[in-house]
C-alpha positions as CSV (number, residue, x, y, z in Angstrom):
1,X,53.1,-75.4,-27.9
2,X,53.6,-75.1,-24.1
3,X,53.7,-72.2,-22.0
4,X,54.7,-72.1,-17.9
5,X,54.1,-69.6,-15.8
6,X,53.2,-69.5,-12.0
7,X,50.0,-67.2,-12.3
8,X,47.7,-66.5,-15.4
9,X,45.2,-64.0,-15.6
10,X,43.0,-64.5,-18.8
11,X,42.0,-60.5,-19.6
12,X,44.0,-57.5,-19.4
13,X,40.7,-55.0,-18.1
14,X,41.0,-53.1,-14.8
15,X,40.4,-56.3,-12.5
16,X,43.3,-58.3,-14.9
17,X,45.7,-55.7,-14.6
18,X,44.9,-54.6,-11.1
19,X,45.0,-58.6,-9.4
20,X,48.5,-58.5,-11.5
21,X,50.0,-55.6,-9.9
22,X,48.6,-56.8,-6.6
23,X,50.5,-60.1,-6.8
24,X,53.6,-61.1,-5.3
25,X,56.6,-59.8,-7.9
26,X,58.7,-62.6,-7.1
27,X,56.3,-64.8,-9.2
28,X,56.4,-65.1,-12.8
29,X,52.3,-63.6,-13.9
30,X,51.5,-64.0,-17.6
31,X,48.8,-62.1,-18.5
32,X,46.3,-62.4,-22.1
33,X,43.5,-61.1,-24.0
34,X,41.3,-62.1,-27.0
35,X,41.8,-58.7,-28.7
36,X,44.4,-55.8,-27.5
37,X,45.0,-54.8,-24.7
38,X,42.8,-51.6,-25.8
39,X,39.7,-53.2,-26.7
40,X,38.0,-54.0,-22.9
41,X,35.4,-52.3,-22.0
42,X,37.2,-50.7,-19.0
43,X,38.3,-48.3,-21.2
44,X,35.3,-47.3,-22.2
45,X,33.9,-46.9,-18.8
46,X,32.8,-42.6,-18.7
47,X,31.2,-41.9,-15.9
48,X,33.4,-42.8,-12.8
49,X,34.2,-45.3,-9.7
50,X,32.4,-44.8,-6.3
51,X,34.2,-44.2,-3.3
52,X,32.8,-43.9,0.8
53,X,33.1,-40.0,1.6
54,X,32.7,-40.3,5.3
55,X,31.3,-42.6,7.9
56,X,28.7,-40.9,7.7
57,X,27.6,-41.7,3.9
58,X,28.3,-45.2,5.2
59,X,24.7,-46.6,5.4
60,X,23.3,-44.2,2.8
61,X,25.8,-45.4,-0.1
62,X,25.0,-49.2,1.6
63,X,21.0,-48.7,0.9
64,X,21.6,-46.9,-2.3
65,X,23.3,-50.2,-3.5
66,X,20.8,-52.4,-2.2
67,X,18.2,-50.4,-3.2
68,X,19.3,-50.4,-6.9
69,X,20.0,-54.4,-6.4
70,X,16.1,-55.0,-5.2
71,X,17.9,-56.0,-2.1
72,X,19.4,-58.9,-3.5
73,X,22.9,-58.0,-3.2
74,X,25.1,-60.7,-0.7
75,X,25.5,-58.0,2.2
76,X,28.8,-59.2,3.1
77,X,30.3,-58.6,-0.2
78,X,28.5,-55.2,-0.4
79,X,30.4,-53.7,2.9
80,X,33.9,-55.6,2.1
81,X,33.6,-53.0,-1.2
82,X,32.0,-49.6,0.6
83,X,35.1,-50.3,3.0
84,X,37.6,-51.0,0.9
85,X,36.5,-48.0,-1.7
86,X,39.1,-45.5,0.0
87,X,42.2,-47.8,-0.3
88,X,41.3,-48.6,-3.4
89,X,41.2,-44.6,-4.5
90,X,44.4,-43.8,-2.8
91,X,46.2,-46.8,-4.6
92,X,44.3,-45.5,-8.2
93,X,46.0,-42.1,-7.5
94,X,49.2,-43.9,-6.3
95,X,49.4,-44.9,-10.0
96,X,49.2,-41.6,-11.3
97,X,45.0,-41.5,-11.9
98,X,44.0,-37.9,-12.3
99,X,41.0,-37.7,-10.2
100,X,39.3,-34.3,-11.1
101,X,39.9,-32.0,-7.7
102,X,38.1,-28.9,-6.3
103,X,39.9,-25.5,-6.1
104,X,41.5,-26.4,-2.6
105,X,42.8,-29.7,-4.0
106,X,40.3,-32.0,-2.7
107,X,38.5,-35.0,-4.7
108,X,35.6,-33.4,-6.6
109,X,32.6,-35.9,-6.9
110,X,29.6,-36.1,-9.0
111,X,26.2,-37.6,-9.0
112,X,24.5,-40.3,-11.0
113,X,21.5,-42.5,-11.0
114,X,19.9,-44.0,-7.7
115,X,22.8,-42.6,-5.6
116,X,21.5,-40.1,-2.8
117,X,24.4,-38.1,-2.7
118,X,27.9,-37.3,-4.8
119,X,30.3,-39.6,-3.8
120,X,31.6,-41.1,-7.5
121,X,35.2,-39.8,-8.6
122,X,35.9,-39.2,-12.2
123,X,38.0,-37.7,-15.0
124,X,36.0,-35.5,-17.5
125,X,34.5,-38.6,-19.1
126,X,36.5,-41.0,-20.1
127,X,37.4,-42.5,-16.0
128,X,37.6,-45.8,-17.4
129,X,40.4,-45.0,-19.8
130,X,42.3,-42.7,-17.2
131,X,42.3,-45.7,-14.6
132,X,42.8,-48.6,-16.9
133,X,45.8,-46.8,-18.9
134,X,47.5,-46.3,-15.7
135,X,46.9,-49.6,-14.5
136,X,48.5,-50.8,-17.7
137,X,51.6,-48.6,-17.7
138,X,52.0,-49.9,-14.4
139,X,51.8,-53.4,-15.4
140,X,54.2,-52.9,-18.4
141,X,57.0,-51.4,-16.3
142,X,56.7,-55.1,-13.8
143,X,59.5,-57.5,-15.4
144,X,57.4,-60.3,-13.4
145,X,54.5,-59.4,-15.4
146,X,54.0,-60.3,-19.0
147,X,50.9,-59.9,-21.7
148,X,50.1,-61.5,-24.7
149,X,47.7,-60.1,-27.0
150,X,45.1,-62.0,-29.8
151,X,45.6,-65.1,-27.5
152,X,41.9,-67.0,-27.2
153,X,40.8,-69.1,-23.9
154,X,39.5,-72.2,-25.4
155,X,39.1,-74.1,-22.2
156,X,40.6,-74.8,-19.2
157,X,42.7,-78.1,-17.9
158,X,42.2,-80.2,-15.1
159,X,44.0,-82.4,-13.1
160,X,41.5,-83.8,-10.0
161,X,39.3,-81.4,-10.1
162,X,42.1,-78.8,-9.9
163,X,42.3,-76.2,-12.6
164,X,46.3,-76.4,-13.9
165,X,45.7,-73.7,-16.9
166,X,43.8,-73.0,-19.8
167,X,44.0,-73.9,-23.5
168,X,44.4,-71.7,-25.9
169,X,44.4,-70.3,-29.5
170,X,47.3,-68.2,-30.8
171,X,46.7,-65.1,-33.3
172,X,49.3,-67.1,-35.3
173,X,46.8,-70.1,-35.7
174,X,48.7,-71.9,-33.1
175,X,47.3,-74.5,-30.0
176,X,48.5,-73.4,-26.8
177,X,48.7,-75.2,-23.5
178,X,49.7,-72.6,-21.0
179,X,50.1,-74.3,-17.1
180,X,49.8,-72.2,-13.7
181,X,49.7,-73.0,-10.7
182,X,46.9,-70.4,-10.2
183,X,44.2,-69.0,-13.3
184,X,41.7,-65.9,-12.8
185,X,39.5,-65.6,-15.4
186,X,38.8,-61.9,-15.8
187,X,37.2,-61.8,-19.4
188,X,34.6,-59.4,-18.6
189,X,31.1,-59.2,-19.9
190,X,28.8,-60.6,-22.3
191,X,27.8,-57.6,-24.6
192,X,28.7,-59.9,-28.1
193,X,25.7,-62.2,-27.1
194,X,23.6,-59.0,-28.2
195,X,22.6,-57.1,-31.2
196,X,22.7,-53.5,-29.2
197,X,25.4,-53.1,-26.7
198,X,27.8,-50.9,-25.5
199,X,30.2,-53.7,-25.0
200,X,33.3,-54.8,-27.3
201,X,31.6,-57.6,-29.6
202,X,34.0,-60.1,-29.0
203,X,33.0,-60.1,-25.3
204,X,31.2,-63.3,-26.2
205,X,30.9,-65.0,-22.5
206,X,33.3,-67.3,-23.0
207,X,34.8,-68.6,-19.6
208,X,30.8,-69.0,-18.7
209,X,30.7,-71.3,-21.3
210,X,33.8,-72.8,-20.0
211,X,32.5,-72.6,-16.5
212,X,29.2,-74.8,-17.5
213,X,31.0,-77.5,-19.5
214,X,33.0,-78.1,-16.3
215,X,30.1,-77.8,-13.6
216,X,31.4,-74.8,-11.9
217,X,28.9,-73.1,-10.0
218,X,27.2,-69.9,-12.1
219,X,25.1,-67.6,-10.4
220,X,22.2,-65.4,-11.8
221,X,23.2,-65.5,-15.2
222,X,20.2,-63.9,-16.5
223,X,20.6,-60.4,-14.4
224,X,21.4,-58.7,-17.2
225,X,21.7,-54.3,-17.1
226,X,20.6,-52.6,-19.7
227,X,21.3,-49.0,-19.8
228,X,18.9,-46.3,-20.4
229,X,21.0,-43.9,-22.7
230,X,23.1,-44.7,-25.5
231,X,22.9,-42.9,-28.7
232,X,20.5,-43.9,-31.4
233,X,21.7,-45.1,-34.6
234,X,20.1,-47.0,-37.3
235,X,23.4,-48.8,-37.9
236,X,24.4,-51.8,-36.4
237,X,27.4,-52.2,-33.8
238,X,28.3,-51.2,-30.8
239,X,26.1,-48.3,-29.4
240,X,28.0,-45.3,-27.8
241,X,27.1,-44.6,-24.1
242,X,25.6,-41.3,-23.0
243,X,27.1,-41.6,-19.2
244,X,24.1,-41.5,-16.3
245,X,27.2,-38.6,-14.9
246,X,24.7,-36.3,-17.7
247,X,21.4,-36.9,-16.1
248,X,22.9,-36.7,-12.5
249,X,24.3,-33.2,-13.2
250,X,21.3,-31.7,-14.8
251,X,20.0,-33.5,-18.3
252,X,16.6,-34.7,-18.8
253,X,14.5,-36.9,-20.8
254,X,11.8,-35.8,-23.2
255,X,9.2,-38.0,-25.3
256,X,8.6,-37.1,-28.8
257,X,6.6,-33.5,-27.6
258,X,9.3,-33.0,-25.9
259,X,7.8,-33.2,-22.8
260,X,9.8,-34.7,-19.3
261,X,8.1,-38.5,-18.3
262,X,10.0,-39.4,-16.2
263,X,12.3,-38.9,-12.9
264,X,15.7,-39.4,-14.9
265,X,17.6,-40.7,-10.9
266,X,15.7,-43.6,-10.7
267,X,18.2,-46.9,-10.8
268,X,19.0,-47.9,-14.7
269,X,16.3,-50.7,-14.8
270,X,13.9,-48.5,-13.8
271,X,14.4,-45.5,-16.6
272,X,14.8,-47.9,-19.1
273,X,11.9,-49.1,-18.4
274,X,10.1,-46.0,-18.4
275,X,12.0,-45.3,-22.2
276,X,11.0,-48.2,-23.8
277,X,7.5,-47.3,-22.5
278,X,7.5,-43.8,-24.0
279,X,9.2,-45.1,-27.3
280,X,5.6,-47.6,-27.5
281,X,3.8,-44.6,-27.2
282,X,5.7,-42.2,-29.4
283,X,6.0,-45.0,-32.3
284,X,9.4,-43.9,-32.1
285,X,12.6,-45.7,-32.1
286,X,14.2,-43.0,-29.6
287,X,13.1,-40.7,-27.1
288,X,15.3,-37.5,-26.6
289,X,18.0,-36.2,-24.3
290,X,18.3,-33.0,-23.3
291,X,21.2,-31.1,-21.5
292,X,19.8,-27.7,-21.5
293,X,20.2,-27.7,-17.8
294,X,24.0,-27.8,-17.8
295,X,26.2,-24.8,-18.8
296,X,27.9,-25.5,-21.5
297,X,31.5,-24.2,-20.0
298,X,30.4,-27.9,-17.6
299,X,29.4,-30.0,-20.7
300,X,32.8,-29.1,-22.2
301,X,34.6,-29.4,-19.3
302,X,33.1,-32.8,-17.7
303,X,32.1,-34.2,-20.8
304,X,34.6,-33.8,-23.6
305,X,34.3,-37.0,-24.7
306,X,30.9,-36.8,-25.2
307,X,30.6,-33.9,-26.4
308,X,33.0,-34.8,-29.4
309,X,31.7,-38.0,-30.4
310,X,27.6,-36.1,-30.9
311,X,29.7,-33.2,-33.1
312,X,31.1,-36.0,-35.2
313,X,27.4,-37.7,-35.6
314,X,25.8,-34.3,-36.4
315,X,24.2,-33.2,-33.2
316,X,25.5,-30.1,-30.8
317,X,24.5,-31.3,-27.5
318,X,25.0,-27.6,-26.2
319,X,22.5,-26.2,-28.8
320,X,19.7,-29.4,-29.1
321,X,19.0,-32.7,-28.0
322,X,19.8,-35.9,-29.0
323,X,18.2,-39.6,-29.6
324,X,18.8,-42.4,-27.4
325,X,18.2,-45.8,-26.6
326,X,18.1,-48.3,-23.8
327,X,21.1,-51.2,-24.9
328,X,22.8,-54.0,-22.8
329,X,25.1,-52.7,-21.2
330,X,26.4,-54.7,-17.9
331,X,26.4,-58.3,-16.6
332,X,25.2,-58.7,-13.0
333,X,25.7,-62.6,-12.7
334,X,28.9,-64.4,-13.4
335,X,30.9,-67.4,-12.6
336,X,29.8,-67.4,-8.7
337,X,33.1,-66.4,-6.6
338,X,33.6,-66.3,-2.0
339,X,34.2,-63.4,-0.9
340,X,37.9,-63.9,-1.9
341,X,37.1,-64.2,-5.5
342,X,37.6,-68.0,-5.2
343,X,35.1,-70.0,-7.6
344,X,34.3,-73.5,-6.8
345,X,37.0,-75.2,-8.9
346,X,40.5,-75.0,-6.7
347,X,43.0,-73.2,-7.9
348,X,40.3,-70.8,-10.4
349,X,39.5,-67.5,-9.5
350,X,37.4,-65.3,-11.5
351,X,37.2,-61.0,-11.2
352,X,35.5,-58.6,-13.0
353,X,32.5,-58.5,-15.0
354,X,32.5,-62.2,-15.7
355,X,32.5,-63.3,-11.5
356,X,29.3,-62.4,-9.6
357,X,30.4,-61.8,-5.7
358,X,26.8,-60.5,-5.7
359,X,27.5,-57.1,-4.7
360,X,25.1,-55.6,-7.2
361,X,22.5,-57.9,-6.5
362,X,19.4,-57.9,-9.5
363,X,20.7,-53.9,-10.6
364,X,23.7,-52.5,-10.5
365,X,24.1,-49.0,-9.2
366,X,26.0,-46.9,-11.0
367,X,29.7,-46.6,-11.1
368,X,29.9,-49.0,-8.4
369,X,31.9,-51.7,-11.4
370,X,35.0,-50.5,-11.3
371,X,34.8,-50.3,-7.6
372,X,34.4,-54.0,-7.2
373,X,36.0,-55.5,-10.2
374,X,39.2,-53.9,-8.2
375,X,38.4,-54.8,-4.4
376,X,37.7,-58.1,-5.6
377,X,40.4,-58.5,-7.9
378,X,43.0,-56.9,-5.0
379,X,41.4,-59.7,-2.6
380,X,42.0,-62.5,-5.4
381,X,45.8,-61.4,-5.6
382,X,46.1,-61.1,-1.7
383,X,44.6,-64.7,-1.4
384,X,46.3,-66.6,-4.1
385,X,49.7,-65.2,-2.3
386,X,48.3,-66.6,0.9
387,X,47.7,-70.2,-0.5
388,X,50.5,-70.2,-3.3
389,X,52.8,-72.5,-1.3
390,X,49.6,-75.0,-0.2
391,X,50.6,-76.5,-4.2
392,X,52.6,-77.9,-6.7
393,X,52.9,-77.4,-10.1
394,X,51.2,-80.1,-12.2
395,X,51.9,-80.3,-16.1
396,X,50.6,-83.6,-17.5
397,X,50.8,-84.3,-20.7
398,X,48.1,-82.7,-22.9
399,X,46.7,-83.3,-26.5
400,X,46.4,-79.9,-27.3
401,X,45.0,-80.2,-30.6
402,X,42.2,-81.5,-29.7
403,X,41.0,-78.3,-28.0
404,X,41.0,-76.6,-31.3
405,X,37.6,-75.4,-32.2
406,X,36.0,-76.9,-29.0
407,X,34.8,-72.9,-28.3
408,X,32.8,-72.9,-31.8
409,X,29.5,-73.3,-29.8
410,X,30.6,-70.8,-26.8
411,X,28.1,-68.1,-28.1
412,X,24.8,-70.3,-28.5
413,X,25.6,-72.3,-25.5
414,X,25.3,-69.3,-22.9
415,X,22.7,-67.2,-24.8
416,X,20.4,-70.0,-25.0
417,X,21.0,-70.6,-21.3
418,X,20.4,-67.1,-20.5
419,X,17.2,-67.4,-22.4
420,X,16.0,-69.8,-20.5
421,X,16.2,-68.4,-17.0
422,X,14.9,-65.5,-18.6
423,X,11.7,-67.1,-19.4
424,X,11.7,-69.2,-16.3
425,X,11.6,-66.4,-14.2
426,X,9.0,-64.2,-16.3
């Protein structure tokens, strides 16, 4: 079956829905995902989104990043975000985000890992949902702008070395050829590659598998985060994410004495580090978190969410401390993009998790992702209307059956890869 439309974005996270509602609306934007529109990890984002206080937290919040990156961030690409972080806010609460506020009505900011001072916005615990539902709502009231759900990126097609669209797989068992004059891919992160993850599971890597079989230039594919605290559970599936917003307003680590070893502020890599060391040594498959530190009137105010989800597994976090575990959690590499969010294939632009613009360098810093999945995504929009009338629309004839099952190999093909850098640069 064929599909036309003048601009596809393939995922409907943060940076999908944000390059969408920063598009031109007199141009026809179809938008899809491989599950619902629910199930990307935007929404499960806690802890927050970064934003420049002043000019004067200009150079500290520009070391903190490199710092965490071990100053391999592209510089460039680290200032277009610091700069563009205050735009980016006001447009968020444009939409209706509810930013938690101080008595006198001003944005309240919190503290997490590696960053020298507050600076990260947030709602109680669950930012990711506030933003992303709001960016949706937004989305769904565009008539310009239309989503398909359960609708799977196979590959994409070609004409002279020109992206023209994507194939794709239906939920109704259907081949798809869907043309465009523009794609962005904006399938987020590769968390189904591993057996402990926060990540959705069918986050499986996909357009970098894509982006290999066509030679489009990858960059740092094995920069992998893990993150330090997720809650311990001797069943398999996705882990749940204690937010670094816990340790950066009070909580602490404790080995199996339950004794402090180690300074919890250090960037992720660092503390996770420093857990799996401690878990050697304990001969334990956790090490404990503790948030004696914070009231609890604070715990049940700015962590709700968290707070809830330890009742429901059996542990009080205002009463005891719980288990956790270091688990994959964030992709640092990607399909590499310009400054714009331009990859090296024309007409393909990639945003999100699954680009690497090399802001966060080796580490990310935390709560910077949201922050530059939407500059870059806002940049992608701004440029594509820039070059949209440089083009026409090219619709060859295409045997779309014989895409169907050409992904089957998606999730050995980039975990293998992966591996191999991995080992290559040990």
């Amino acid at each position: 079956m064929k599909i036309k439309t003048d601009i596809l974005i393939v995922g409907t996270g943060a940076a999908g829905l944000y390059c969408a509602l920063n598009l031109p609306e007199d141009k026809d934007v179809l938008l899809i995902t491989k599950a619902t529109v629910e199930e990307s990890d935007s929404f499960l984002a806690q802890g927050g989104i970064c934003m420049l206080r002043d000019e004067a937290d200009y150079e500290p919040y520009f070391e903190d990043t490199l710092r965490a990156g071990h100053y391999e961030n592209r510089r460039e690409s680290v200032e277009i975000m610091i700069r563009s972080s205050q735009d980016i806010i006001n447009d968020l609460i444009n939409y209706g985000v509810d930013f938690e506020r101080d008595e006198d009505g001003s944005l309240k900011f919190t503290k997490e890992g590696a960053h020298s001072a507050p600076r990260i916005c947030f709602h109680e615990d669950i930012t990711g949902k506030e933003i992303t539902s709001k960016l949706l709502a937004a989305v769904r009231q565009r008539s310009n702008l239309h989503i398909i759900e359960n609708m799977k990126m196979v590959d994409i097609l070609t004409y002279e070395e020109r992206c023209i669209g994507i194939a794709a797989e239906g939920g109704d068992g259907k081949m798809y050829e869907i043309s465009a004059r523009f794609t962005i891919l904006a399938t987020g992160g590769i968390g189904g590659l591993y057996h402990n993850s926060t990540n959705y599971p069918h986050l499986t890597a996909d357009a970098l598998a894509i982006a290999m079989k066509h030679k489009i230039v990858l960059e740092n594919i094995d920069y992998v985060q893990i993150h330090p605290t997720t809650l311990y559970s001797p069943r398999k599936g996705r882990r749940f994410l204690i937010s670094e917003s816990v340790r950066g307003e009070g909580a602490i680590l404790l080995n199996a004495r339950l004794e402090r070893f180690t300074d919890e502020l250090q960037p992720r890599d660092v503390v996770s580090k420093a857990l799996w060391k401690q878990m050697y040594e304990d001969d334990k498959p956790y090490v404990w978190l503790s948030m004696e530190n914070i009231p609890k009137d604070d715990i049940l105010a700015h962590f709700p969410n968290i707070y809830r989800h330890c009742l429901e597994e059996g542990y009080d976090v205002t009463k005891e401390c719980i288990p956790v575990v270091p688990a994959q959690h964030y992709f640092m590499g990607g399909i590499h993009v310009d400054k714009h969010s331009k990859t090296s294939m024309d007409n393909l632009y990639a945003a999100g998790e699954t680009s690497c613009n090399g802001v966060h360098g080796k580490n990310r810093l935390a709560s910077n992702s949201l922050l530059e999945s939407l500059v870059f995504a806002k940049r992608a929009a701004k440029r594509i209307a820039l070059e949209y009338n440089d083009y026409e629309d090219i619709a060859p004839d295409v045997d779309i059956e014989a895409y169907r099952g050409c992904d089957k190999d998606y999730i050995k093909i980039v975990r293998s890869e992966i591996e191999r850098l991995e080992l290559m640069h040990k």
